[in-house]
MARMI-91839 format. One line per 2 residues: number of its first residue (from 1); their letters; for each residue x, y, z of N, C-alpha, C. Coordinates in nm, 2 decimals. Layout:
MARMI-91839
NUM = a = X:Y:Z:X:Y:Z:X:Y:Z; ...;
This chain:
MARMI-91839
1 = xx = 6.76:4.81:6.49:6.87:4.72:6.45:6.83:4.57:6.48; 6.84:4.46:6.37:6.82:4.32:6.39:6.95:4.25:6.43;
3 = xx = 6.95:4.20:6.52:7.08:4.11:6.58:7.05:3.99:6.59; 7.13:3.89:6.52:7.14:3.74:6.57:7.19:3.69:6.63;
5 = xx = 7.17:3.61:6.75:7.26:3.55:6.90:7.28:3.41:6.86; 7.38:3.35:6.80:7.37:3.25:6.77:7.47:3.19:6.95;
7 = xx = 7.40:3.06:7.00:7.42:3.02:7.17:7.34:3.13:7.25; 7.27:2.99:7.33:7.19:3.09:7.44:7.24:3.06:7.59;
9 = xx = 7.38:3.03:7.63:7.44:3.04:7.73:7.39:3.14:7.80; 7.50:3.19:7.95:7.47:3.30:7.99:7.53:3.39:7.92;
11 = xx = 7.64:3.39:7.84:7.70:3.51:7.77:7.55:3.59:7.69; 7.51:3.48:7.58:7.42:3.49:7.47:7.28:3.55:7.51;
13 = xx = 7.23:3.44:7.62:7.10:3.53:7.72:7.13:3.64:7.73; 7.21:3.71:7.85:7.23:3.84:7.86:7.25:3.96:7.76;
15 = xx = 7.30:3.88:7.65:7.35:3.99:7.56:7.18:3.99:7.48; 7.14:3.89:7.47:6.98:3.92:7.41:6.89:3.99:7.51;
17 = xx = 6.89:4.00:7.62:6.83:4.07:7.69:6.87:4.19:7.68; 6.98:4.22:7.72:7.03:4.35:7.71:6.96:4.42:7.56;
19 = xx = 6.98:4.37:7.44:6.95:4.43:7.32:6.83:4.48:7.31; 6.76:4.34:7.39:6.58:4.36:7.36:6.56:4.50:7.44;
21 = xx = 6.63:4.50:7.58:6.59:4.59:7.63:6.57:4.76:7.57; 6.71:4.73:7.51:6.73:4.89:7.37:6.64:4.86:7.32;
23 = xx = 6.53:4.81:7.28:6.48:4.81:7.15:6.52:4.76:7.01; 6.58:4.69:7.05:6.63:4.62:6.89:6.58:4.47:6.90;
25 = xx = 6.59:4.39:6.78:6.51:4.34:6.73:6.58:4.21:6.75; 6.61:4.10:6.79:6.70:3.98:6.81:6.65:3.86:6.80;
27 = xx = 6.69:3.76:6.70:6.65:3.64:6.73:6.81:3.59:6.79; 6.77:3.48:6.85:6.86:3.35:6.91:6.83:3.25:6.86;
29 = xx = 6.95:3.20:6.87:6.96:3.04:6.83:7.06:2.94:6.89; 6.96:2.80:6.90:7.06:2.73:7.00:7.00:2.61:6.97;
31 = xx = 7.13:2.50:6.97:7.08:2.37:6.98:7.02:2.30:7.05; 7.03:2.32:7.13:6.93:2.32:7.26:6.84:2.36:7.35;
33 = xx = 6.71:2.28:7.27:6.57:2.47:7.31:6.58:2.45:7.46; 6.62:2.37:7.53:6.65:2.36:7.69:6.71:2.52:7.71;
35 = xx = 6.79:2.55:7.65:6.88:2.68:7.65:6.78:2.80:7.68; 6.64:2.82:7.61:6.62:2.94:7.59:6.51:2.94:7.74;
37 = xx = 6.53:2.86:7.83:6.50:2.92:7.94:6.58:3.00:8.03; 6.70:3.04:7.98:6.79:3.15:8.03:6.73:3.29:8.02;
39 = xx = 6.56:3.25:7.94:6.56:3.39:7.86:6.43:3.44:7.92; 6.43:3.57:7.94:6.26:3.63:8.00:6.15:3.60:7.99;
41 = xx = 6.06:3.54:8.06:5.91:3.46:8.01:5.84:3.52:7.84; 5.87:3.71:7.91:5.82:3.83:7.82:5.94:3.82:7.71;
43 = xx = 6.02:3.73:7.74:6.15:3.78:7.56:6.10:3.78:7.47; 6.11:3.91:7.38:5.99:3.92:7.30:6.04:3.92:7.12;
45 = xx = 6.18:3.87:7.16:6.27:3.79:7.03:6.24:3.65:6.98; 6.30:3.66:6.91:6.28:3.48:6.78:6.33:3.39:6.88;
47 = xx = 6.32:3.26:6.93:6.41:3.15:6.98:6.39:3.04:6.85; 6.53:3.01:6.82:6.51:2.92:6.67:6.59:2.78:6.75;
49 = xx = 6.56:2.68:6.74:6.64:2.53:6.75:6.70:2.52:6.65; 6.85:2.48:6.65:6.91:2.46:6.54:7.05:2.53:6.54;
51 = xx = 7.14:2.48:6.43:7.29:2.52:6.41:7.29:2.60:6.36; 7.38:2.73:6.41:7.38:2.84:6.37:7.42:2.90:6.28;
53 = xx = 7.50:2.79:6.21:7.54:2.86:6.07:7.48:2.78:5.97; 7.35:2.65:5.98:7.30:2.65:5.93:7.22:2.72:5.80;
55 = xx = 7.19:2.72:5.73:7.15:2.84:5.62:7.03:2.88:5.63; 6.95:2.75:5.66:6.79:2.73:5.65:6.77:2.82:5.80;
57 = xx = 6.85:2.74:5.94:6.85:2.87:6.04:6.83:2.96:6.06; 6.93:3.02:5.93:6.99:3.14:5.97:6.90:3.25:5.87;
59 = xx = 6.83:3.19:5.80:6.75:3.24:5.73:6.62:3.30:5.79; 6.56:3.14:5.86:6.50:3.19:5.97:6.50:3.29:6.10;
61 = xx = 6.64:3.32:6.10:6.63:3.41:6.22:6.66:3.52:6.18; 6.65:3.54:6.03:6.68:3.68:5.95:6.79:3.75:5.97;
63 = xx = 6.87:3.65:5.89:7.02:3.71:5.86:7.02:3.74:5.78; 6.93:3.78:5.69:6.92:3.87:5.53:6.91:4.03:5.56;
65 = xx = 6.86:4.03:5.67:6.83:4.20:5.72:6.90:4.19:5.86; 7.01:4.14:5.87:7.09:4.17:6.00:7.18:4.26:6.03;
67 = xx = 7.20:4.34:6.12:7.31:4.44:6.14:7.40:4.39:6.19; 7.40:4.30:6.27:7.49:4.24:6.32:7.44:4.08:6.41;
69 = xx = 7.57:4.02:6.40:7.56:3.89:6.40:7.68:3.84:6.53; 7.66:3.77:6.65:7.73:3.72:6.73:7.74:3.58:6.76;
71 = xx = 7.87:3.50:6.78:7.86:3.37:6.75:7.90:3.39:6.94; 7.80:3.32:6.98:7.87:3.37:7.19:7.83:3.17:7.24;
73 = xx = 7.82:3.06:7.16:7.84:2.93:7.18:7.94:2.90:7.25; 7.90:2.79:7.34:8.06:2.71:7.39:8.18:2.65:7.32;
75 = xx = 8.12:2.65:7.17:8.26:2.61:7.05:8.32:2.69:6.99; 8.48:2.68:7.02:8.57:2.79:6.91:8.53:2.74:6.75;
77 = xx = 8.50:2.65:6.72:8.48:2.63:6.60:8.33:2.65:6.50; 8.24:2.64:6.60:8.11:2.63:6.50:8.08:2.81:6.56;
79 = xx = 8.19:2.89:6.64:8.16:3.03:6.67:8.20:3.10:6.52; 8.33:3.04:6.48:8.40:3.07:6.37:8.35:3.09:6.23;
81 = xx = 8.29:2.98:6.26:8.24:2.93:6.12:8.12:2.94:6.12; 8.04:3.02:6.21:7.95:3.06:6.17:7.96:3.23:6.16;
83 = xx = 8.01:3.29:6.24:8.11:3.43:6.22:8.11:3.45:6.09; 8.19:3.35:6.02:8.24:3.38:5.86:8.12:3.31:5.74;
85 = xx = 8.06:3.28:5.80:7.88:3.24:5.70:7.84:3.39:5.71; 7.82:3.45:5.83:7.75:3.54:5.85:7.83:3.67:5.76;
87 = xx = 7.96:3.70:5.78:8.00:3.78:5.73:8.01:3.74:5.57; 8.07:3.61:5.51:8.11:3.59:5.36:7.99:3.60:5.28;
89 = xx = 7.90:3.50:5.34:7.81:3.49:5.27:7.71:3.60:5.29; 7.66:3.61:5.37:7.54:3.70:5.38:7.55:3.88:5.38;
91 = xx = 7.69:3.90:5.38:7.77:4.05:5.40:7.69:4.15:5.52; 7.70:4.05:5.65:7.69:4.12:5.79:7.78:4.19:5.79;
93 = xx = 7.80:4.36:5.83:7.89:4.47:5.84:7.95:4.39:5.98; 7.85:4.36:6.07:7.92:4.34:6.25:7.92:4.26:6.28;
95 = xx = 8.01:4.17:6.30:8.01:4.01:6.33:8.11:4.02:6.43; 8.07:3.97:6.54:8.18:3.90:6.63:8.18:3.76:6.68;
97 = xx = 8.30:3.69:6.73:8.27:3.60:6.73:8.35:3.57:6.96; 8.30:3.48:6.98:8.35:3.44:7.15:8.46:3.32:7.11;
99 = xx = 8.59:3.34:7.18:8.67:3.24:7.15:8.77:3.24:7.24; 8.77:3.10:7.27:8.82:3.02:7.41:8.98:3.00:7.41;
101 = xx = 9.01:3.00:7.29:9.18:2.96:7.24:9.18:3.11:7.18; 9.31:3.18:7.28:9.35:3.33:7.22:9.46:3.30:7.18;
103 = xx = 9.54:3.21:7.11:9.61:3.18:6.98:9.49:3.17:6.85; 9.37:3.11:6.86:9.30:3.13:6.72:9.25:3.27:6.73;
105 = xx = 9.23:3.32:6.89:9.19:3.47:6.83:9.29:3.55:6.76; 9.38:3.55:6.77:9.49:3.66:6.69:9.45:3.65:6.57;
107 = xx = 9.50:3.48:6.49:9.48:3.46:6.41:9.32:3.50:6.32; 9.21:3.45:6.35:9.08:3.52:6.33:9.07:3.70:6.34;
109 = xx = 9.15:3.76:6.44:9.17:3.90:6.40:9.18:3.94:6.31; 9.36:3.91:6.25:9.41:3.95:6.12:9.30:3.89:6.03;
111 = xx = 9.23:3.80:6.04:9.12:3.81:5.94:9.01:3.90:5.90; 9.02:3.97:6.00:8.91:4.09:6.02:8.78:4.07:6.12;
113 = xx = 8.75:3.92:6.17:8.72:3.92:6.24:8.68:3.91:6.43; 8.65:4.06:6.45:8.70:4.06:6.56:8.60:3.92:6.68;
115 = xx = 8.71:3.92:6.79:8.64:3.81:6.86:8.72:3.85:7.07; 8.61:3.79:7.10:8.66:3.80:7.24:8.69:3.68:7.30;
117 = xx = 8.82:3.65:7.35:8.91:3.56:7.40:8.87:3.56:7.60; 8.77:3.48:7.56:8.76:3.48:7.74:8.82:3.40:7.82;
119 = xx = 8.89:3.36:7.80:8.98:3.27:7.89:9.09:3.40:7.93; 9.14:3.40:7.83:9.30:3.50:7.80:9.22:3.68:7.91;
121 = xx = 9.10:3.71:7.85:9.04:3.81:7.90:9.03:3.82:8.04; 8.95:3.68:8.10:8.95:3.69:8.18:9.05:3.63:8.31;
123 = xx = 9.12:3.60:8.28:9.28:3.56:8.33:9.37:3.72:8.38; 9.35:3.79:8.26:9.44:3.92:8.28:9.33:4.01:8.37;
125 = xx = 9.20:3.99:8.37:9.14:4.04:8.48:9.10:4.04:8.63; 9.16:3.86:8.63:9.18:3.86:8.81:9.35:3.86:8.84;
127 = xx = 9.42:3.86:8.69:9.60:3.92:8.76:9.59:4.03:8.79; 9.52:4.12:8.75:9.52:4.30:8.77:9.44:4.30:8.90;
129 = xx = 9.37:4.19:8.95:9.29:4.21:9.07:9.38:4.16:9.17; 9.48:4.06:9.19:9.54:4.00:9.25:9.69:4.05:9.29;
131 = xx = 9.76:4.12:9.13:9.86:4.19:9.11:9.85:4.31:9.09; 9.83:4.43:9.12:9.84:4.54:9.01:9.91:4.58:8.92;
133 = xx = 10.07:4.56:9.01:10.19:4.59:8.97:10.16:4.72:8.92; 10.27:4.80:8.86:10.28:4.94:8.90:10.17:5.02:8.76;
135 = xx = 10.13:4.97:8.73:10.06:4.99:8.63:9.95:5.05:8.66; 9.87:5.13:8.63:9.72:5.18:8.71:9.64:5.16:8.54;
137 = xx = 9.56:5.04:8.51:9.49:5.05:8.38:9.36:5.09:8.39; 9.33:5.17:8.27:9.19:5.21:8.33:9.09:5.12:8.22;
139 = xx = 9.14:5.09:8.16:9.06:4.97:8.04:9.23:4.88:7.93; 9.13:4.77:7.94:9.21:4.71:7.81:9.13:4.61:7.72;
141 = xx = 9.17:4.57:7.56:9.09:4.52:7.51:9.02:4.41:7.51; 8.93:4.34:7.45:8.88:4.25:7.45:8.98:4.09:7.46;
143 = xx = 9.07:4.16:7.36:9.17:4.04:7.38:9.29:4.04:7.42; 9.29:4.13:7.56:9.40:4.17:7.62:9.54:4.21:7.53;
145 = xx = 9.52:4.24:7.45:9.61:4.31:7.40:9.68:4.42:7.42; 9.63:4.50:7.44:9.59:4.64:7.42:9.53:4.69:7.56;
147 = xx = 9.61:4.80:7.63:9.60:4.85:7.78:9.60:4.98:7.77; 9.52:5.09:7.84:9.51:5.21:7.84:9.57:5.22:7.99;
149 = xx = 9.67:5.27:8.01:9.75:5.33:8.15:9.78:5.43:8.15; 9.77:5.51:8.27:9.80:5.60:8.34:9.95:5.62:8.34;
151 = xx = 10.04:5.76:8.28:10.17:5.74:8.30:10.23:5.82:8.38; 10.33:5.79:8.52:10.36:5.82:8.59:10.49:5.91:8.56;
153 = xx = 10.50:6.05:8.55:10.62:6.11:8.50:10.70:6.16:8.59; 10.84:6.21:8.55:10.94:6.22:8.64:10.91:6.42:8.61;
155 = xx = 10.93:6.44:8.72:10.91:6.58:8.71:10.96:6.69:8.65; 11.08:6.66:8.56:11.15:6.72:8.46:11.06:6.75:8.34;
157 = xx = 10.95:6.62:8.32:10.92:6.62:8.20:10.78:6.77:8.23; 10.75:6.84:8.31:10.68:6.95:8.32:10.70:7.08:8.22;
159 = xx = 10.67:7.16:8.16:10.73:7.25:8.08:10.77:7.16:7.92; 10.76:7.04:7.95:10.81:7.03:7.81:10.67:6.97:7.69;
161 = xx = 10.71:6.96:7.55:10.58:6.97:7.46:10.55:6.81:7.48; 10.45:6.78:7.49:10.36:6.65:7.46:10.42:6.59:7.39;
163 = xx = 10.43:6.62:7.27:10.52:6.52:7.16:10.63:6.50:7.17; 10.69:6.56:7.29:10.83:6.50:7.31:10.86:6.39:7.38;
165 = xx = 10.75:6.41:7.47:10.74:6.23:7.53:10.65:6.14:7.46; 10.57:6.17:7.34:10.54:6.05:7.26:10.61:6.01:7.20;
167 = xx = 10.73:6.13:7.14:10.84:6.06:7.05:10.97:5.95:7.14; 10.99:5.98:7.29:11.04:5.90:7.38:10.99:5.80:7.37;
169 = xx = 10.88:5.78:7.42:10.81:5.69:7.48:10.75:5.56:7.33; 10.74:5.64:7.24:10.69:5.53:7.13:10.53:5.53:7.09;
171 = xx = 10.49:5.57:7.20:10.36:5.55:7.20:10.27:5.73:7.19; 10.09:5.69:7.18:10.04:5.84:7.14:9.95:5.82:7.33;
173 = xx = 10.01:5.97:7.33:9.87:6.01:7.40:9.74:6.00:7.41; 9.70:5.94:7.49:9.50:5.90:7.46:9.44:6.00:7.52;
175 = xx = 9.49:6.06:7.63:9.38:6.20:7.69:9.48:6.25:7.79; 9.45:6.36:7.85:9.51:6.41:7.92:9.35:6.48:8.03;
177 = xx = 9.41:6.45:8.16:9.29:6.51:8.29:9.37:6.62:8.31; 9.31:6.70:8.26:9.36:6.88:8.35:9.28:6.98:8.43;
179 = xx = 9.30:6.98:8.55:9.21:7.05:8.63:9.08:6.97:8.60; 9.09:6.86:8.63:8.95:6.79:8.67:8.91:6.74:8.57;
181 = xx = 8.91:6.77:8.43:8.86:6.78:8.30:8.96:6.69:8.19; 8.90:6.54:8.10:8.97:6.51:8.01:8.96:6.60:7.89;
183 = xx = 9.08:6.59:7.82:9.11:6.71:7.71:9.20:6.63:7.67; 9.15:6.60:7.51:9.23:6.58:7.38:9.34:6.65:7.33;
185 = xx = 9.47:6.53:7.35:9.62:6.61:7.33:9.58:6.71:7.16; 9.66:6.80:7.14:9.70:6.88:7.03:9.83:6.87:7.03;
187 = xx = 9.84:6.95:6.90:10.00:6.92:6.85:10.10:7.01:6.97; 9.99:7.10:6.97:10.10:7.19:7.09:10.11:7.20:7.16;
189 = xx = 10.02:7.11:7.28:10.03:7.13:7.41:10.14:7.11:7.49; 10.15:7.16:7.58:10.27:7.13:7.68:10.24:7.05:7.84;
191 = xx = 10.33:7.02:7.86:10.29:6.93:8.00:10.26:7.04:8.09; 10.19:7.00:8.18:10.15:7.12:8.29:10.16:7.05:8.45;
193 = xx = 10.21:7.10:8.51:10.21:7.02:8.67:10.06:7.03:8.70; 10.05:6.84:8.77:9.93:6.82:8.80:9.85:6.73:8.68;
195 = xx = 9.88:6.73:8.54:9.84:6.67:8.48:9.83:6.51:8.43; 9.73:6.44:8.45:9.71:6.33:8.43:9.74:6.29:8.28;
197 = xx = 9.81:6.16:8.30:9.83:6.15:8.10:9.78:5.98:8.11; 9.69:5.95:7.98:9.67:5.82:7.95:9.70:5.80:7.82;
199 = xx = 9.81:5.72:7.82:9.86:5.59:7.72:9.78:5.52:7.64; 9.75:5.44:7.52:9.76:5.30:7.50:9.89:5.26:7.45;
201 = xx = 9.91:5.12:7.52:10.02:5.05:7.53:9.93:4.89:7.44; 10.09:4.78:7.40:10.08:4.66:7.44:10.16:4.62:7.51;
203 = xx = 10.15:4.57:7.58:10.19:4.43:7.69:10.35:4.46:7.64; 10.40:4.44:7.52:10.54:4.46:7.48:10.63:4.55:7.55;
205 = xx = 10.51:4.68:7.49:10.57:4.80:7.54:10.61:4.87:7.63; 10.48:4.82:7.74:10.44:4.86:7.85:10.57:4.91:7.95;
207 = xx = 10.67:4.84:8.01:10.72:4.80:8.06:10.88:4.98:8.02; 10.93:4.96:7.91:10.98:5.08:7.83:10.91:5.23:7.84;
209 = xx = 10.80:5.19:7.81:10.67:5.31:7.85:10.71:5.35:7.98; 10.69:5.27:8.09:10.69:5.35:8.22:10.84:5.37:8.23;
211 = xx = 10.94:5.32:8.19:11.11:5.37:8.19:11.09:5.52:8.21; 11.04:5.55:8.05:11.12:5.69:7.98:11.04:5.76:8.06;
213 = xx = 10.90:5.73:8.10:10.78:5.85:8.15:10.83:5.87:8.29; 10.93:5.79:8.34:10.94:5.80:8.48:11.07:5.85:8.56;
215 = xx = 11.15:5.89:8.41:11.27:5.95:8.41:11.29:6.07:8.33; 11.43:6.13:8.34:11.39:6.30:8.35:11.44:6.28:8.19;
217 = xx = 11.37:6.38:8.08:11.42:6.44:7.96:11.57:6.38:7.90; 11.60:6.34:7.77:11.71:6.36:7.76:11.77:6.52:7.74;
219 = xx = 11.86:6.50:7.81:11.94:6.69:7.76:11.85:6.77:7.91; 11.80:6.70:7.98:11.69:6.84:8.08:11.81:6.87:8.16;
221 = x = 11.79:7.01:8.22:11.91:7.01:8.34:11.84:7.00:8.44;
């Protein structure tokens, strides 16, 4: 696989190191060749000077045969805009882009571009360090949206079918731990004492989610 790292920050270094180390094939690029001493003596990838969505660039760092393309710069804007050269023009299948304002990331989502919001990301990762609040998450997404939790049930809900607390709750089952072992809900399974259940939620939901999962059945005696 050929990957383009457009910024050689520490995001951009690491992630080119990382790749090289799989064996894939990476150029970087950065306006400032000062930058590419973030990078292994032996980095045995392209380092190109220049703007990344340049054409002449981007040509040079072989975005004609790229699988994927990462815009990981200190700019929400020249990350964007070079994201969408890479994708419009050149028809990169994998483009992501690093983005500092998670109001333009939503927006750039619904574009199809996905992007990671590190401010917003990393904010909701020292509240979960600081706070846990009753939540136990075992991952959530890049752009905090989106939380996989653990749901804590009221003991009524034991004996009864799985889809009956998806249809409560709103949301689908992501896995279930039984006797030690994750196992992929079915249409028919039933709750079992002892069983572990993980959610995905948003942030909206969340909150409703732990209600219904934490109180008994409607109709249970």
């Amino acid at each position: 696989m050929h990957v383009v790292i457009m910024g050689c920050g520490r995001v951009g270094s690491t992630l080119a190191r990382g790749l090289t180390e799989r064996g894939h094939s990476v150029a970087v690029i950065d306006q400032n060749p000062e930058a590419f001493r973030r990078l292994d003596r032996d980095f045995e990838g392209q380092m190109i000077t220049g703007v990344g969505f340049d054409r002449t660039v981007l040509t040079e760092a072989g975005i004609s045969r790229a699988d994927a393309f990462a815009a990981v710069s200190s700019g929400d804007n020249s990350n964007i805009i070079a994201a969408r050269v890479a994708r419009e023009v050149y028809g990169v299948g994998n483009v992501v882009a690093r983005i500092y304002d998670s109001g333009r990331a939503a927006v750039y989502e619904r574009l199809g571009i996905p992007t990671v919001a590190t401010v917003r990301w990393a904010a909701s990762r020292l509240m979960r360090h600081l706070d846990p609040g009753p939540d136990i998450e075992v991952w959530r997404d890049s752009t905090s949206s989106v939380a996989m939790i653990e749901l804590f049930l009221h003991a009524d809900w034991i004996g009864q079918p799985l889809e009956r607390l998806e249809t409560a709750t709103g949301v689908r089952t992501t896995y279930v731990v039984r006797f030690g072992l994750g196992v992929l809900p079915t249409p028919s399974m039933v709750i079992q004492d002892g069983d572990q259940l993980f959610a995905l939620v948003t942030d909206d939901l969340a909150r409703n989610v732990r209600r219904v999962a934490a109180a008994a059945p409607e109709g249970a005696q």
